[in-house]
Residue frames as qw, qx, qy, qz and C-alpha x, y, z in Angstrom:
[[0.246, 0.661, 0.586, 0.398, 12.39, 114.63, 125.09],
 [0.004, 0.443, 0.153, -0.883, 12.39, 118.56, 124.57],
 [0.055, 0.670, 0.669, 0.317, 9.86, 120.42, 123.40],
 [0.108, -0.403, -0.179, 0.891, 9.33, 124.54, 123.19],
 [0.078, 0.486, 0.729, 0.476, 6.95, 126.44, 121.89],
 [0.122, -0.016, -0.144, 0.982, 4.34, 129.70, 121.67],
 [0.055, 0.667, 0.679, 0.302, 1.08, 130.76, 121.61],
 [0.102, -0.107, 0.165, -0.975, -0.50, 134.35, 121.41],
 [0.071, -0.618, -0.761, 0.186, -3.68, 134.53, 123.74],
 [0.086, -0.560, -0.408, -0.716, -6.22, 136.93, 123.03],
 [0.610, -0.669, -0.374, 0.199, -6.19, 137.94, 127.41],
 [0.037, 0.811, -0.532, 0.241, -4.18, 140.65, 129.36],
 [0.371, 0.430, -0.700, 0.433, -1.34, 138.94, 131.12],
 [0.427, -0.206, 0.564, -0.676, -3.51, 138.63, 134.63],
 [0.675, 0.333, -0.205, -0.625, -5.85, 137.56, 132.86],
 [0.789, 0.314, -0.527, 0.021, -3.95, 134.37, 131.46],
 [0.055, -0.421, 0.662, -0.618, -2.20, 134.33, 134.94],
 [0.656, -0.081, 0.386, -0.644, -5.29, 133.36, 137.09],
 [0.857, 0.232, -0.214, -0.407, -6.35, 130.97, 134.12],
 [0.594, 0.367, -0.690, 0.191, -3.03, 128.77, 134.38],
 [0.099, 0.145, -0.799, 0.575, -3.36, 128.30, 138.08],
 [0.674, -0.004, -0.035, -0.738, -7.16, 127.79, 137.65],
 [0.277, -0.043, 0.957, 0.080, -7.87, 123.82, 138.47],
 [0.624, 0.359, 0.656, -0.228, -11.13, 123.85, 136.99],
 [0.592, 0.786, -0.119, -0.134, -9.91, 125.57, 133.20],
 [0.057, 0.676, -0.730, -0.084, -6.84, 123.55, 133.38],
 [0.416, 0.034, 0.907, 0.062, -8.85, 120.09, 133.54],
 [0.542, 0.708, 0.266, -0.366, -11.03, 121.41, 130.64],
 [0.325, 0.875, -0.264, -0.244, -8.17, 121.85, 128.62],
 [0.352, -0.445, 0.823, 0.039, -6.27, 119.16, 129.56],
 [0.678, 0.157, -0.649, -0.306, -6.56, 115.73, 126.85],
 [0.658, -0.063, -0.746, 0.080, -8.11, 113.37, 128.66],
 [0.026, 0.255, -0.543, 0.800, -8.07, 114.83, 132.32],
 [0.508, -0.485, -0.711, 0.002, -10.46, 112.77, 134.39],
 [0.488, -0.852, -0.181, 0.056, -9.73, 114.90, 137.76],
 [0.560, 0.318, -0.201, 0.738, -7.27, 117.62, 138.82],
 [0.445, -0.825, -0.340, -0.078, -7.33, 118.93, 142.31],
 [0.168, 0.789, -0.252, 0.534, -5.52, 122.17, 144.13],
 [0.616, -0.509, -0.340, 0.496, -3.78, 120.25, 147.91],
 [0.463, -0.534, -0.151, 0.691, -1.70, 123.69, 148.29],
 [0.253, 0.865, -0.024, -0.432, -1.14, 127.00, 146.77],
 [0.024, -0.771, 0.574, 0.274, 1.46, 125.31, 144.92],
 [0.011, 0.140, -0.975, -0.172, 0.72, 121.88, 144.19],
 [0.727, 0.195, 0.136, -0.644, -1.92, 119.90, 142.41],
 [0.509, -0.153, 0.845, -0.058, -3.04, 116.41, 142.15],
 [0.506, 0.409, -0.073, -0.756, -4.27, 114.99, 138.98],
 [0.637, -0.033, 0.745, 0.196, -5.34, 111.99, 137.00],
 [0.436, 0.547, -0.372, -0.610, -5.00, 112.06, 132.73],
 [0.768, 0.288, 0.570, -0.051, -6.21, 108.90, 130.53],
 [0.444, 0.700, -0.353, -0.435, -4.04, 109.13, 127.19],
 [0.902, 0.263, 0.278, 0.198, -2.98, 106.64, 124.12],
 [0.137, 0.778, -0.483, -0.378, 0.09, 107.07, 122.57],
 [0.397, 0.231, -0.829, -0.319, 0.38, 104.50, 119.37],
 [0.690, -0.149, -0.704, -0.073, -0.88, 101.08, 120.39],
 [0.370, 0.015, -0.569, 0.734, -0.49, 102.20, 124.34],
 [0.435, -0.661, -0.207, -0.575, -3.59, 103.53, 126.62],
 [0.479, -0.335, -0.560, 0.587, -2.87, 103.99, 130.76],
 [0.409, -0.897, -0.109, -0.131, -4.39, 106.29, 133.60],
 [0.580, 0.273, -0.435, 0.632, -1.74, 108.40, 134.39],
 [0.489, -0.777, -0.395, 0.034, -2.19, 108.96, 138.15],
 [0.727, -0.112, -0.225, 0.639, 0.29, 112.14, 139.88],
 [0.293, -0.814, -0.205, 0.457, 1.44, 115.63, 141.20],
 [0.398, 0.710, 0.174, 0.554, 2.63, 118.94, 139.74],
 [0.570, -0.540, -0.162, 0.597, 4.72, 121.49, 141.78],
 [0.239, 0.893, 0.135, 0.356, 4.77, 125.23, 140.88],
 [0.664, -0.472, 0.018, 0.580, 8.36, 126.68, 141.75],
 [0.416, 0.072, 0.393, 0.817, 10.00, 129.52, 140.92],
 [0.119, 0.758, 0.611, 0.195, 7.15, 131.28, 140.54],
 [0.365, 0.118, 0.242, 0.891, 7.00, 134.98, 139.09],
 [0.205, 0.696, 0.676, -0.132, 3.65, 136.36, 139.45],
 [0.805, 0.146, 0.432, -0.379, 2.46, 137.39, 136.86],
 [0.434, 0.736, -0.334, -0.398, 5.08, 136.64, 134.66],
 [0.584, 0.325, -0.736, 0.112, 6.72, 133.00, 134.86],
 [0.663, -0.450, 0.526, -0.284, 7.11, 129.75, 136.75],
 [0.121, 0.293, -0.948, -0.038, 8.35, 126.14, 136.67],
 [0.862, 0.008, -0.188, -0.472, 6.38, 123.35, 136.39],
 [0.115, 0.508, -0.854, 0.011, 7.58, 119.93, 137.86],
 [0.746, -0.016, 0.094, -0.660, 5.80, 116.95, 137.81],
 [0.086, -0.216, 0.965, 0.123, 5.78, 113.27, 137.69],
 [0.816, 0.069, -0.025, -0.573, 2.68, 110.71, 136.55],
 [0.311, -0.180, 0.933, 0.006, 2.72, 106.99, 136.78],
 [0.689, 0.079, -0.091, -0.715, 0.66, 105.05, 134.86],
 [0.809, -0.161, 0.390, -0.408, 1.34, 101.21, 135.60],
 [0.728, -0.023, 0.471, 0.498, 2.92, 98.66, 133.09],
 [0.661, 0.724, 0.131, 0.146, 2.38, 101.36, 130.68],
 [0.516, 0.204, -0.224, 0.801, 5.52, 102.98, 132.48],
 [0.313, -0.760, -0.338, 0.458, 5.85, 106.35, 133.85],
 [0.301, 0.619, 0.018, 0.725, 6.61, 110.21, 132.38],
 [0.353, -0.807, -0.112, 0.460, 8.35, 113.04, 134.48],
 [0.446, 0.359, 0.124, 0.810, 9.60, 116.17, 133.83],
 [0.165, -0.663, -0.244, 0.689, 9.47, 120.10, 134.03],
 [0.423, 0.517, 0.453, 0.590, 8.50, 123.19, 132.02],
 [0.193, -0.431, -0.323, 0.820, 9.20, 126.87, 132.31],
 [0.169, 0.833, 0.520, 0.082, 6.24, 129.08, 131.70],
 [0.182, -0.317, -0.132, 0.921, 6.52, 132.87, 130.54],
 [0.208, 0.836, 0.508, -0.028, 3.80, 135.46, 129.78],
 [0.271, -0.158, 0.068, 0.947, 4.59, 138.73, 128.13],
 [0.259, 0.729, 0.527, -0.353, 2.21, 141.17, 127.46],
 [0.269, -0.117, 0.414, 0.862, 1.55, 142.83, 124.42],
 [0.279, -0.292, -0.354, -0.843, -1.42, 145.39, 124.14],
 [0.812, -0.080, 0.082, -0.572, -4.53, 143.21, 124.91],
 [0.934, 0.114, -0.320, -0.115, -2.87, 140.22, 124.13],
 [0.746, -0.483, 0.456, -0.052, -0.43, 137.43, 126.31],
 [0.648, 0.468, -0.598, -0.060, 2.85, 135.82, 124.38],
 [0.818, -0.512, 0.194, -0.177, 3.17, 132.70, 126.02],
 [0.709, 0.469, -0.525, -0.052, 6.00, 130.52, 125.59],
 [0.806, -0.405, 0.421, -0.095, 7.35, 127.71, 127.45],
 [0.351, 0.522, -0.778, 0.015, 10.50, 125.36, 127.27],
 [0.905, -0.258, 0.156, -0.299, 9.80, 121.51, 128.61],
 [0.367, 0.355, -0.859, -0.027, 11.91, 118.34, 129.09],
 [0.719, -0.238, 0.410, -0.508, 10.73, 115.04, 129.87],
 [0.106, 0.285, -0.949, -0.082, 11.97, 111.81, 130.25],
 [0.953, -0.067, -0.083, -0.283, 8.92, 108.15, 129.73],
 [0.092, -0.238, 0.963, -0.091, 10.30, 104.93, 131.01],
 [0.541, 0.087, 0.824, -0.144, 8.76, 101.30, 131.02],
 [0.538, 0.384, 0.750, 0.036, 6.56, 100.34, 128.31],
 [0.228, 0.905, 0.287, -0.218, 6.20, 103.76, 126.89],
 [0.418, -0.676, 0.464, 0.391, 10.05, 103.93, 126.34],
 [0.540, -0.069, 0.742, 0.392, 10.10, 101.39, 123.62],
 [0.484, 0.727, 0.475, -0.102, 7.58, 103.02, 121.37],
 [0.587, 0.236, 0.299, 0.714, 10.17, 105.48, 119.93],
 [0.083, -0.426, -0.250, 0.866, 11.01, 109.20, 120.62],
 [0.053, 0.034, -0.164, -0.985, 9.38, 110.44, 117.51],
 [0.349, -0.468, -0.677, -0.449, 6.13, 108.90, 117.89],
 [0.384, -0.703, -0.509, 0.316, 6.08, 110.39, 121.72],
 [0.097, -0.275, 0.044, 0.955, 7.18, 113.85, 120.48],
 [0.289, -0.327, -0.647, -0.625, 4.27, 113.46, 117.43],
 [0.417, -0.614, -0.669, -0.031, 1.78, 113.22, 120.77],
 [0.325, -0.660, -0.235, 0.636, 3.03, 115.55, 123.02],
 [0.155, 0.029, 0.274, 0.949, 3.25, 118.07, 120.44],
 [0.462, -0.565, -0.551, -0.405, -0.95, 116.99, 118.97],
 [0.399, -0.608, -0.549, 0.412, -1.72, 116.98, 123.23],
 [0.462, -0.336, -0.148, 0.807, -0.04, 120.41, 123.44],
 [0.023, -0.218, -0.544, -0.810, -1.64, 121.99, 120.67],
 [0.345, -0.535, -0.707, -0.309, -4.90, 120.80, 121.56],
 [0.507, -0.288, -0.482, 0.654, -4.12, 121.97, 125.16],
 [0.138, -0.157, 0.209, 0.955, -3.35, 125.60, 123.69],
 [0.050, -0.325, -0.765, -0.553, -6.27, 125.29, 121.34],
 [0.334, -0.669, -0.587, -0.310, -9.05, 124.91, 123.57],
 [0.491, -0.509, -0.267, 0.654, -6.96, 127.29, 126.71],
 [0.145, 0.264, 0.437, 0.848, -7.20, 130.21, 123.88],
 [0.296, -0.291, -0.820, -0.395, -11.08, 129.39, 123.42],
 [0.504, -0.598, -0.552, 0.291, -11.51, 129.55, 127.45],
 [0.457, -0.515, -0.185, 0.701, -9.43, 132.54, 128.38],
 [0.196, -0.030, 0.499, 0.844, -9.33, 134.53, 125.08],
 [0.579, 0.381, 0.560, -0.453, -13.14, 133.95, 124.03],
 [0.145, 0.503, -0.682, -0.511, -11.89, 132.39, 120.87],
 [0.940, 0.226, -0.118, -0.228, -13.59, 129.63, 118.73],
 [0.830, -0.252, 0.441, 0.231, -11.16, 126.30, 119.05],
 [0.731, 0.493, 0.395, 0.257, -10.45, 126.93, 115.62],
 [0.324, 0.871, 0.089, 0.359, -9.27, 130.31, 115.86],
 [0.413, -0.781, 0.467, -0.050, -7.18, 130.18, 118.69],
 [0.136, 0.641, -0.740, -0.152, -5.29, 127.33, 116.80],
 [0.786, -0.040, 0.591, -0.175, -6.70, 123.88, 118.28],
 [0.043, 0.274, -0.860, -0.428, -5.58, 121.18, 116.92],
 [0.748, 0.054, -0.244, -0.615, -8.79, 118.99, 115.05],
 [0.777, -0.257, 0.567, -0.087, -9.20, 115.41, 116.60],
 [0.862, 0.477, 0.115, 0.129, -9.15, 113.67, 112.89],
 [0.077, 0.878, -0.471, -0.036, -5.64, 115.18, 112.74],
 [0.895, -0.371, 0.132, 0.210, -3.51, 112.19, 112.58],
 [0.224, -0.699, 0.620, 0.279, 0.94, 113.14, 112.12],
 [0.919, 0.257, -0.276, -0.113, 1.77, 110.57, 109.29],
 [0.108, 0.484, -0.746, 0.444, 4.92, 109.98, 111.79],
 [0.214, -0.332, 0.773, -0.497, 2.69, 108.79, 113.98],
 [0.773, 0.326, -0.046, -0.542, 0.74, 106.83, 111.79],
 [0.832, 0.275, -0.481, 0.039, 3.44, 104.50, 110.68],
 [0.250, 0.433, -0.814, 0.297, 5.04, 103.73, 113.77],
 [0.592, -0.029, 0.458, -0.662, 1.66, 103.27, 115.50],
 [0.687, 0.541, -0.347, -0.338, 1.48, 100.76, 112.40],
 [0.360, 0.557, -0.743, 0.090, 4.60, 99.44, 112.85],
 [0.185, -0.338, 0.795, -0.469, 4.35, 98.52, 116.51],
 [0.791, -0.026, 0.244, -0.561, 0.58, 97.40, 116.30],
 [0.876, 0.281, -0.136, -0.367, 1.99, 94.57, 113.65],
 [0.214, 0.410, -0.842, 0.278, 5.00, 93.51, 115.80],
 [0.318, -0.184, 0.718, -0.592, 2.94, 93.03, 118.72],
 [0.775, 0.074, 0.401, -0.483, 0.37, 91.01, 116.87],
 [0.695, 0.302, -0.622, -0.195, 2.35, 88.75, 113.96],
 [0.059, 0.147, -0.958, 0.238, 3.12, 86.01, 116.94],
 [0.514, 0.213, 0.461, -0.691, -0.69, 86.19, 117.92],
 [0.623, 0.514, -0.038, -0.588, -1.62, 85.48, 114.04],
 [0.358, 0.334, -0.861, -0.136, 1.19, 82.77, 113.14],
 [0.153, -0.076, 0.899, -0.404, -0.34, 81.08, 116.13],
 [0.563, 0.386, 0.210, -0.700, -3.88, 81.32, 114.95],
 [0.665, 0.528, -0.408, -0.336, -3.00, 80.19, 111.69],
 [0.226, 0.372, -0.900, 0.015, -0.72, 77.43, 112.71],
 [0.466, 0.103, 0.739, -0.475, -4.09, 75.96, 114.95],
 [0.674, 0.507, -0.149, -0.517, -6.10, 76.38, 111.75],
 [0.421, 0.554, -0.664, -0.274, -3.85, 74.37, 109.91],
 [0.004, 0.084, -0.975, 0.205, -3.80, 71.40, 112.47],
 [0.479, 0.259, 0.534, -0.647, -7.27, 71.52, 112.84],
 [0.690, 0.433, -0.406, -0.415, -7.89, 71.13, 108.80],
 [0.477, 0.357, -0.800, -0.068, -5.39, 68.29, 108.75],
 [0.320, 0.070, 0.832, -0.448, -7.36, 66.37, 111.75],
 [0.682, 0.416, 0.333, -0.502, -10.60, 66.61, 109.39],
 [0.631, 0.474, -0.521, -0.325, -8.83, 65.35, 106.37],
 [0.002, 0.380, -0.897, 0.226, -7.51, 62.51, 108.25],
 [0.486, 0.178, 0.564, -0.643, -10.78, 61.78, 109.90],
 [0.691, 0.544, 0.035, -0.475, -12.50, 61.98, 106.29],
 [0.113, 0.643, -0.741, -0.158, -9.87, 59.61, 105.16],
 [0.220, -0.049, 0.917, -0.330, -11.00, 56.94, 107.33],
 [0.561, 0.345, 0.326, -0.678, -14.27, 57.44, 106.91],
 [0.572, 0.571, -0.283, -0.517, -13.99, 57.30, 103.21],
 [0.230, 0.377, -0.897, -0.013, -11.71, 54.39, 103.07],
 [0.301, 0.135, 0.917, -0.224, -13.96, 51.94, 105.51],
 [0.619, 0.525, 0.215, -0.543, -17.06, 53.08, 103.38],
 [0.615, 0.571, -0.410, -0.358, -15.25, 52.11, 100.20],
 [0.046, 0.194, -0.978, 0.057, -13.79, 48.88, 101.56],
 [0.471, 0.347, 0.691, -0.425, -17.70, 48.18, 102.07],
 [0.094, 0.188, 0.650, 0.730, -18.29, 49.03, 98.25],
 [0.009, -0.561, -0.423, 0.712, -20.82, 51.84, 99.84],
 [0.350, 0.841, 0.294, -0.288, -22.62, 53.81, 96.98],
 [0.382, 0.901, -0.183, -0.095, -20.39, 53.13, 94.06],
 [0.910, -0.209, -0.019, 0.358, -17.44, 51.97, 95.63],
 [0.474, -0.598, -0.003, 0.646, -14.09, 53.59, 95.62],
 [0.300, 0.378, 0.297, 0.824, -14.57, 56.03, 92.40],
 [0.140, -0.712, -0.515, -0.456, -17.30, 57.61, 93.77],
 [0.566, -0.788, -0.156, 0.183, -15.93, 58.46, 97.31],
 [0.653, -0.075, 0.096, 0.748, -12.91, 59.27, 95.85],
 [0.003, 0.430, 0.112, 0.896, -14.56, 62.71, 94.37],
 [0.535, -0.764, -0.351, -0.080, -16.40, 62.50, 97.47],
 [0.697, -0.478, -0.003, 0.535, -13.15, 62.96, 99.32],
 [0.370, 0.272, 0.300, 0.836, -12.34, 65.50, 96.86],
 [0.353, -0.761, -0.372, -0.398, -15.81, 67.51, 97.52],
 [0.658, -0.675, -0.291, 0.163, -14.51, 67.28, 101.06],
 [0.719, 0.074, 0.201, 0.662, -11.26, 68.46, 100.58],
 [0.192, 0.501, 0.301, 0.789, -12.60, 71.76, 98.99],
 [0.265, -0.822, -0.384, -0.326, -14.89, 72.33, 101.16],
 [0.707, -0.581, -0.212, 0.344, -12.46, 72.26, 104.39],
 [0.503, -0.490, -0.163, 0.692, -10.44, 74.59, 103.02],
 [0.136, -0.619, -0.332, -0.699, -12.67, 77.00, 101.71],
 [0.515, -0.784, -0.328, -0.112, -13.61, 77.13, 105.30],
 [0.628, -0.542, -0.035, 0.557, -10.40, 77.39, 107.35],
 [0.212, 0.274, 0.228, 0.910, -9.57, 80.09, 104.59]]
């Protein structure tokens, strides 16, 4: 997966400088970011809770700052694990330019998901990592800029990609039609045990000539009939 992109902050260039290498306005900004600690001048440790389609995992891992430009550019490199959901790595070069009062940021990423997260399909994990990135940007604006979320671009939770609507769709109704045939196929045996049952029933009552004898139990057994599957419906 690549992925590039700008934002103008409303900060000088220092300014926005400090803020990126800031752990406590970089888990604020982060989706989802449970904890992100500084181990070195260069590396930080962090843990991020995210859903992508029908998928939710704690991604647990490290970030490495290389390259590094002060105050104009660095590399990002990182891995996260997150358990059966799989695992994303990659890397992403940062640059700041100044202009005036304001900071052009812009940045170039690639990253590669494996395990579970693999199968979901690149354009519903580009549709997220874009929304994530945004949001990212949105409320990093907001912080550093003193910018309403809104004016510094943030994306709006209720946002939903209509990409990532229908594949989030798709998957949700692969992964449960075997759940639902099964369900239904119990139903079905379960009815046809109580007609069976009521079969008997009806039959030894009407071999007794019981209330009527065998007309009357016969729309009894009808009555019964309806009712059972009016329920299992």
């Amino acid at each position: 997966m690549d992925m590039n992109g700008s934002h103008r902050i409303p900060a000088k260039r220092e300014t926005v400088w400090e803020a990126l290498n800031d752990p406590e306005i970089l888990k604020a900004c982060i989706p989802g970011c449970e904890t992100l600690e500084k181990t070195s001048d260069t590396e930080m440790t962090a843990a991020v809770t995210t859903k992508i389609g029908p998928v939710k995992a704690k991604f647990k891992g490290a970030v490495t700052f290389e390259n590094i430009n002060a105050p104009e550019s660095y590399t990002i490199v990182g891995e996260g694990k997150g358990g059966v959901a799989g695992f994303a790595k990659g890397s992403a070069d940062v640059k700041l330019l100044e202009e005036g009062d304001e900071t052009l940021l812009t940045y170039e990423a690639k990253a590669q998901v494996g395990g579970k997260l693999a199968q979901l399909g690149s354009r519903l994990i580009d549709s997220t990592a874009k929304k994530m990135a945004e949001e990212f940007f949105g409320k990093f604006s907001a912080m550093v800029g003193g910018a309403s979320g809104d004016q510094a671009g943030g994306a709006s939770d209720d946002q939903l990609d209509p990409g990532v609507a229908e594949e989030a769709k798709r998957i949700a109704l692969e992964d449960t039609t075997g759940g639902v045939v099964h369900a239904l196929e119990d139903a079905e045996h379960a009815v046809e045990e109580k007609l069976h049952q009521a079969e008997e029933n009806l039959e030894a009552a009407a071999g007794r000539n019981v209330l009527g004898g065998p007309v009357v139990w016969g729309l009894a057994l009808l009555a019964a009939v309806i009712v059972i599957l009016a329920l299992a419906t």
